[in-house]
C-alpha positions in Angstrom: -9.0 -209.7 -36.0 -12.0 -210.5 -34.1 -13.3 -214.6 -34.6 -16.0 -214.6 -37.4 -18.6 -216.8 -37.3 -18.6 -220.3 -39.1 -20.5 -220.1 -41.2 -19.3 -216.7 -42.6 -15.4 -218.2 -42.4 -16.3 -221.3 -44.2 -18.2 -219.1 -47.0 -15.3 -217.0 -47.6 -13.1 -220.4 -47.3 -15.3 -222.1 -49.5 -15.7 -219.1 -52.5 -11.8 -218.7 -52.6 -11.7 -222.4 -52.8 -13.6 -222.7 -55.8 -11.5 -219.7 -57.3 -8.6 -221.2 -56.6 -10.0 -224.6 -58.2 -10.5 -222.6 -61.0 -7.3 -221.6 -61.7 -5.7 -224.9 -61.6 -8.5 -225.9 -64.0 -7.2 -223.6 -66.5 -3.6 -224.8 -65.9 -4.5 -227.4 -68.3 -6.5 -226.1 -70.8 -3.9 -226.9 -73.3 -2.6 -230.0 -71.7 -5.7 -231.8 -71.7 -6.6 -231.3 -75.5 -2.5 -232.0 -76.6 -3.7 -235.2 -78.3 -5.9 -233.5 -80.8 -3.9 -230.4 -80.9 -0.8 -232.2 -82.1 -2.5 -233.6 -85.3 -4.9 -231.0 -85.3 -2.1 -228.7 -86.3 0.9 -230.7 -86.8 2.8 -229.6 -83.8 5.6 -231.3 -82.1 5.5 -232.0 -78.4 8.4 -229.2 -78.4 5.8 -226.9 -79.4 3.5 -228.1 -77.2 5.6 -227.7 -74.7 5.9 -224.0 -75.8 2.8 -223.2 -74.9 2.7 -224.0 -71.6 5.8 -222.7 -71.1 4.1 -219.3 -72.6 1.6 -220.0 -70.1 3.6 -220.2 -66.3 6.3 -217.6 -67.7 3.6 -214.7 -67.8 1.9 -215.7 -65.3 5.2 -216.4 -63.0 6.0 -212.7 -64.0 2.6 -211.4 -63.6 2.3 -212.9 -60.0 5.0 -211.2 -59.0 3.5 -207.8 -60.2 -0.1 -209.0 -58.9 1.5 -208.9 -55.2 1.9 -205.5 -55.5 -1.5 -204.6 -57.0 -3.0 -206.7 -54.4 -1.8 -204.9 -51.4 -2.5 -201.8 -53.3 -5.9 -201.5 -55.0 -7.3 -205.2 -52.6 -7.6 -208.9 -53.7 -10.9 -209.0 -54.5 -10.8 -206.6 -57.1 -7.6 -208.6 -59.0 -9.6 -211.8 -58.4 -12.5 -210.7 -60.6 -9.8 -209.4 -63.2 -8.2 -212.8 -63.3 -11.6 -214.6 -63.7 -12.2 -212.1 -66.7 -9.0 -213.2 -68.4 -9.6 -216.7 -67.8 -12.8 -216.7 -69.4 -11.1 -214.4 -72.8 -8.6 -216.6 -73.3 -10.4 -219.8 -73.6 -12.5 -217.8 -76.4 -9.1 -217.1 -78.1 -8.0 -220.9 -77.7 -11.5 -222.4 -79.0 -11.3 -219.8 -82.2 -7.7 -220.3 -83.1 -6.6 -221.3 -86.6 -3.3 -221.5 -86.4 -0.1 -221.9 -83.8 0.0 -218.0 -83.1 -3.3 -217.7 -81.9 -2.6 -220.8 -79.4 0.4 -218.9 -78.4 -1.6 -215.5 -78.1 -4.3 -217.6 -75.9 -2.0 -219.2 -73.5 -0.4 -215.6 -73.2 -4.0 -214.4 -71.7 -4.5 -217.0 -69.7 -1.2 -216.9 -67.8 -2.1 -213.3 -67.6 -5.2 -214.4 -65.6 -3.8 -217.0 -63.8 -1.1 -214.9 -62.3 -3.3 -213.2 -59.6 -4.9 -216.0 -57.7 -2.1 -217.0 -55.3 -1.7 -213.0 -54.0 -5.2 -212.7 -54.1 -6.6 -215.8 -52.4 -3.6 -216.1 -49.5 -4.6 -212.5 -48.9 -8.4 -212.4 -48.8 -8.0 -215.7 -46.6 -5.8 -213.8 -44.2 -7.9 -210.9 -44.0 -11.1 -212.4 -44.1 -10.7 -216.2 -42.0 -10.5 -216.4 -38.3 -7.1 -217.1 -37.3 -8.1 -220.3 -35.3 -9.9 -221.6 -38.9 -6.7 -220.2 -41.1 -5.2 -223.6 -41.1 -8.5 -225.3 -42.5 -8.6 -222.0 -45.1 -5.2 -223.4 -46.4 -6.0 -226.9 -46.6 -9.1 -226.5 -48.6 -7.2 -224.2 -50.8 -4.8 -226.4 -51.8 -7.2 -229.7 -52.1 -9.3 -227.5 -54.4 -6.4 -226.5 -56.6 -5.8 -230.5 -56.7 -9.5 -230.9 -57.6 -8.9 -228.6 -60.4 -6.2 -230.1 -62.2 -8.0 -233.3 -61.5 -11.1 -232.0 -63.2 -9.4 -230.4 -66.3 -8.5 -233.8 -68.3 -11.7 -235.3 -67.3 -13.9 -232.7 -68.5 -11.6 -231.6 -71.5 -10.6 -235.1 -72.4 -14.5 -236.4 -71.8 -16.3 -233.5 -74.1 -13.3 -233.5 -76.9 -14.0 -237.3 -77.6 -17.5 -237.2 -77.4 -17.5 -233.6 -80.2 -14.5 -231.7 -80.5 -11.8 -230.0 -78.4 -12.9 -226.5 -79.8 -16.2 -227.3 -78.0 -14.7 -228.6 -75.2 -12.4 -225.6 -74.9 -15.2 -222.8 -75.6 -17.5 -224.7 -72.9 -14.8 -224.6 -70.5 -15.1 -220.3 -70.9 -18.0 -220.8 -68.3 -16.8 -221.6 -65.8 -14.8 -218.5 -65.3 -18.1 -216.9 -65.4 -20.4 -218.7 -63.1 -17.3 -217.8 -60.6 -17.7 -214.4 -61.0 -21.3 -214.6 -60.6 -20.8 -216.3 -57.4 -18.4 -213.8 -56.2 -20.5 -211.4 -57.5 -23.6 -212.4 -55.5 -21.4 -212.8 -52.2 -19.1 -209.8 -52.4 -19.8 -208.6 -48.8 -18.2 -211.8 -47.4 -15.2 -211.0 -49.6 -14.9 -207.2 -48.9 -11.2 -206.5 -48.2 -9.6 -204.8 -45.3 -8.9 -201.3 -46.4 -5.3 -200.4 -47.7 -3.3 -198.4 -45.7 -1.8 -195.3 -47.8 1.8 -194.9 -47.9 3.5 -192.8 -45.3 4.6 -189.4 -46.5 8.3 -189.7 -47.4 8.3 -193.0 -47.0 11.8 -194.6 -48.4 10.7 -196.5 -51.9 12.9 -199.1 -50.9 10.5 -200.4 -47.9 8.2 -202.3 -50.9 11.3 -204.2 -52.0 12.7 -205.0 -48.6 11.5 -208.3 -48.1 13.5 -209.5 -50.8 16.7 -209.8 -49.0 15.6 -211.9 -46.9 17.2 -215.3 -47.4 13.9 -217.4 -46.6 12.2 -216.2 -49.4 13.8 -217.1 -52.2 14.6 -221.1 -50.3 10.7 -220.8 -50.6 10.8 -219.8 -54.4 14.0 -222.7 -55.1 11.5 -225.6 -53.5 8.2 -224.5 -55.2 10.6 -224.0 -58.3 12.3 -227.8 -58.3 9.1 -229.8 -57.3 7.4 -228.0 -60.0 9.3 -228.8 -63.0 8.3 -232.4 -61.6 4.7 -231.5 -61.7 4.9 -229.6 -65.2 6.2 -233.1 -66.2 3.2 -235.3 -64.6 0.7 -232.7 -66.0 2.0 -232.3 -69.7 3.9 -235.7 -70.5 2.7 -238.2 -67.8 -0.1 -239.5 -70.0 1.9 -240.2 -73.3 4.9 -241.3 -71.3 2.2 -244.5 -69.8 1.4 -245.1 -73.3 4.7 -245.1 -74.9 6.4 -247.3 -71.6 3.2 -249.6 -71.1 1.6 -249.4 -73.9 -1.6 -248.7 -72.7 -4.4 -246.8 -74.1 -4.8 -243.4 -73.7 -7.9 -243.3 -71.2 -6.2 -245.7 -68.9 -2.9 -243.5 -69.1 -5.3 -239.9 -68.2 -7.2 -242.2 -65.8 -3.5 -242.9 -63.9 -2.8 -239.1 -63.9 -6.6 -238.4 -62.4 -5.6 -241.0 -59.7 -2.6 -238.6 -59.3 -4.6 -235.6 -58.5 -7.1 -237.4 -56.5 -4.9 -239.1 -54.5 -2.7 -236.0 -54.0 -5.9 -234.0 -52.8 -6.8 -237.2 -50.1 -2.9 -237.1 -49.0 -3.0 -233.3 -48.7 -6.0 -234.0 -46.3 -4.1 -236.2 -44.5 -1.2 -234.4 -44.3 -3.0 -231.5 -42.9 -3.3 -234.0 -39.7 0.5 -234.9 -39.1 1.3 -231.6 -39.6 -0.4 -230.3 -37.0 1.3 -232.9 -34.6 4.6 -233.0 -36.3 7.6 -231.0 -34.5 9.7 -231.1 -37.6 7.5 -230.7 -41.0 11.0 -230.6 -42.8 11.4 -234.1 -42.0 7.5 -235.1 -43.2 8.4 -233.4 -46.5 11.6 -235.4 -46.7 9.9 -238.8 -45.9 7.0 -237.7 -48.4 9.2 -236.7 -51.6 11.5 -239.7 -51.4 8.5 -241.8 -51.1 7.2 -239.9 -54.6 10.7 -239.6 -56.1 11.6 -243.6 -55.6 7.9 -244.8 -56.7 8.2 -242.4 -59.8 11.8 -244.4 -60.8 9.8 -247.5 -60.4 7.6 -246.7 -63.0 10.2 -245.3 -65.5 12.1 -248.7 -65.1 8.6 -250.6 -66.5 9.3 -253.4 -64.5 5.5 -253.8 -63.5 2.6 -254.8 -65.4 0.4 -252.3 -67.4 -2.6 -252.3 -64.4 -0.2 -251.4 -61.9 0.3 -248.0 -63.2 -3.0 -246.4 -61.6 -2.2 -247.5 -58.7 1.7 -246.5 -59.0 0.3 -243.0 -60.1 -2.1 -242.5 -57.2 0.2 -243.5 -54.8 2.9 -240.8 -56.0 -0.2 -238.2 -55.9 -1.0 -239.5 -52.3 2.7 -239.2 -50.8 3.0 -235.7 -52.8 0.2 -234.8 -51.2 1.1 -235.4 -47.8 4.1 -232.8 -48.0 1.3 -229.8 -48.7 0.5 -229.1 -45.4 4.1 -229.1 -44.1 5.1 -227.5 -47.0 2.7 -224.6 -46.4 3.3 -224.3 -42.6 7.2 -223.7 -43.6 6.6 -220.8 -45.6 4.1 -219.3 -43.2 6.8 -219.8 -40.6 9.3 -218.7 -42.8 7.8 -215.3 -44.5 6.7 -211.8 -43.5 3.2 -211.1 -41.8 2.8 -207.8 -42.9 3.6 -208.0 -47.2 0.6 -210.7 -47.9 0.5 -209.9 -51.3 4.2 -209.3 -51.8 5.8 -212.0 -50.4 2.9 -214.9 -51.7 3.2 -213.1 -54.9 7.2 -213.6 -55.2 7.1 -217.0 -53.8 4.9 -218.9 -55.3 5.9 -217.3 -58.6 8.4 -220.6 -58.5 5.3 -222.3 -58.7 4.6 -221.3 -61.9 8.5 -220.8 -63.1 9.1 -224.3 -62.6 5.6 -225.0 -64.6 7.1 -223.1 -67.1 10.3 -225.2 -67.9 8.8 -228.4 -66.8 6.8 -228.6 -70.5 9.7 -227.8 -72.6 12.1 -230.4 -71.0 9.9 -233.2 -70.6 8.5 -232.3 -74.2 12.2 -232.3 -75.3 12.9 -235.8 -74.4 9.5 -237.0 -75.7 10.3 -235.7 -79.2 13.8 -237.6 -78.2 12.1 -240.7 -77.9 13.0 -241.0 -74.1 10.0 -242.0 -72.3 11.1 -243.2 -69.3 13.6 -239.9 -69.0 10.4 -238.6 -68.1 9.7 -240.3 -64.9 13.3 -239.9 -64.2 13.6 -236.6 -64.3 10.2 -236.3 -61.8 12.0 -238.5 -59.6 14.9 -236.3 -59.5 13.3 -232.6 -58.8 11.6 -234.1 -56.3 14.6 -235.1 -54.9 16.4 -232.0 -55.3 13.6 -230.1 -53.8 13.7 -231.9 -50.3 17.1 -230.0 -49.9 15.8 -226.5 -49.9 12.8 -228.0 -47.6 15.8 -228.7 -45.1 17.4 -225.0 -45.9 13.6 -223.5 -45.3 13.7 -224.9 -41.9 17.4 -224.2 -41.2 16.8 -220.4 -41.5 15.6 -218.3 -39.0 12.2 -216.9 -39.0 11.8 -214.1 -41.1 11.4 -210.5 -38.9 8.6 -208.0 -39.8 9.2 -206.1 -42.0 9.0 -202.3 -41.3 6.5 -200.3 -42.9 7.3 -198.2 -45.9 
């Protein structure tokens, strides 16, 4: 591909960016409003914990299937069909009168959510310069940060001041104002056209990737250090309050220090990793940093103020391992099945999301607390092994076409 200009890269950059913000905004649609949810329909945290779980199970599925789509019909198509679904199922969420239609909401929105990581990684490979495709990545995942960091403060901030019904149906437009957007710069975002098939073509060539070892090491590390992000975006918050006994604003104010933080160290990170020789080794250094500060906190050996800065600096060291993280998987995956291979991968992403909720909601009902921040500690742990195992393996071949 021939080098765009800047300011056309940084405009695609930019617009699936903000998409991808988005996304991670509505991973927390739910989450954000749990403490007037709960009494709002007597739910236990269990329940809660349901619905995410709802939530990262269809979309974990559907971004498998989205993969496919994407390198068949293009991403920017699937992109506007996400932001669609986005925007329906906060309408569902801010009308429900009862626990099934919470359940029938999150359903639509992990419907919607389910595209964006086969779509994005693909329209940034197809549409960014290569020279800028590091730069394409970084901003990608600092806006995803931005997002979740967003969610609790806009949710939280227009729940206390009216209701979380208004704050849930004013959060259905900001879906829209991203289609508009795309709508109104659709020529920067025009995919490459899709090869057909090859007649005769052995079925088996879509599905070939799949045996390839590096993958699914890919899928086990965003799988493990995502059960330890489900628990920091769910149960973080009431976990402060129960251990410190905070308030609640200071508690979401330590989890916005998280994602803030997280989004500075990914920014960082983005700089060692382009000068490190072994990125396993950052991501090792970074998660033990995370996993050891988050056992510090479920000990509650430190003094209520220190938890802000105890949660931003878990964020920040997280955040560090991104880039690496990233640069492994590139490295490690198949240049020629975008959509498949992002699509399968960071599925574990959103399976991990998925059972993240309904432990760490499990030993919150259990009046465990500090189990929480254990547990955080411990998947991140466990997920610096398959970092080592990502970098152990070979680089994947190219796949030949079906």
């Amino acid at each position: 591909m021939q080098r765009a200009p800047l300011r056309q890269d940084a405009r695609v950059i930019g617009l699936v960016g903000m998409a991808h913000g988005v996304s991670h905004f509505y991973h927390l649609i739910l989450a954000a409003v749990f403490p007037w949810l709960k009494p709002a329909f007597g739910l236990t945290y269990a329940e809660l914990g349901l619905l995410m779980t709802v939530f990262f199970v269809i979309s974990g599925v559907g971004q498998v299937l989205a993969g496919f789509v994407v390198d068949r019909v293009g991403a920017t198509r699937v992109l506007i069909g996400g932001l669609a679904l986005l925007a329906t199922a906060a309408l569902v969420l801010a009308g429900a009168r009862g626990y099934p239609m919470l359940m029938i909401g999150s359903l639509i929105a992990g419907l919607g959510n389910s595209v964006f990581h086969p779509a994005d990684y693909t329209l940034l490979n197809q549409r960014v310069s290569k020279a800028r495709l590091a730069h394409g990545f970084s901003v990608h995942g600092i806006s995803g940060n931005l997002g979740w960091a967003a969610a609790p403060l806009f949710l939280g901030g227009v729940a206390a001041a009216s209701s979380w019904r208004t704050a849930v149906l004013a959060s259905s437009a900001i879906p829209v104002i991203m289609l508009l957007l795309i709508f109104f710069n659709r020529a920067y975002l025009a995919a490459d056209p899709v090869a057909p098939k090859a007649a005769g073509a052995a079925r088996e060539g879509n599905f070939a990737f799949l045996r390839l070892p590096t993958v699914w090491m890919c899928f086990g590390f965003f799988f493990l250090s995502s059960i330890a992000l489900g628990g920091i975006q769910s149960f973080a918050s009431t976990s402060l309050v129960a251990l410190y006994q905070v308030s609640l604003a200071s508690a979401t104010t330590a989890y916005t220090a998280y994602m803030l933080a997280s989004a500075g160290g990914m920014a960082a990170g983005g700089f060692i990793a382009a000068r490190a020789l072994s990125h396993d080794r950052t991501i090792m250094i970074a998660f033990a940093l995370a996993a050891g500060l988050a056992l510090l906190l479920a000990l509650a050996v430190v003094p209520g103020w220190m938890v802000v800065p105890l949660m931003g600096a878990v964020g920040l060291a997280s955040g560090v391992a991104g880039p690496s993280r990233d640069l492994l998987i590139r490295s490690a995956a198949p240049a020629n099945a975008t959509g498949r291979v992002f699509g399968v991968v960071y599925s574990g992403l959103d399976s991990g999301l998925a059972v993240g909720p309904l432990l760490f909601g499990a030993l919150m009902d259990a009046h465990h607390p500090s189990w929480v921040f254990i547990c955080i500690g411990l998947f991140q742990a466990l997920s610096i092994i398959t970092a080592v195992g990502i970098n152990g393996s070979k680089r994947a071949p190219v796949l030949q076409k079906a």
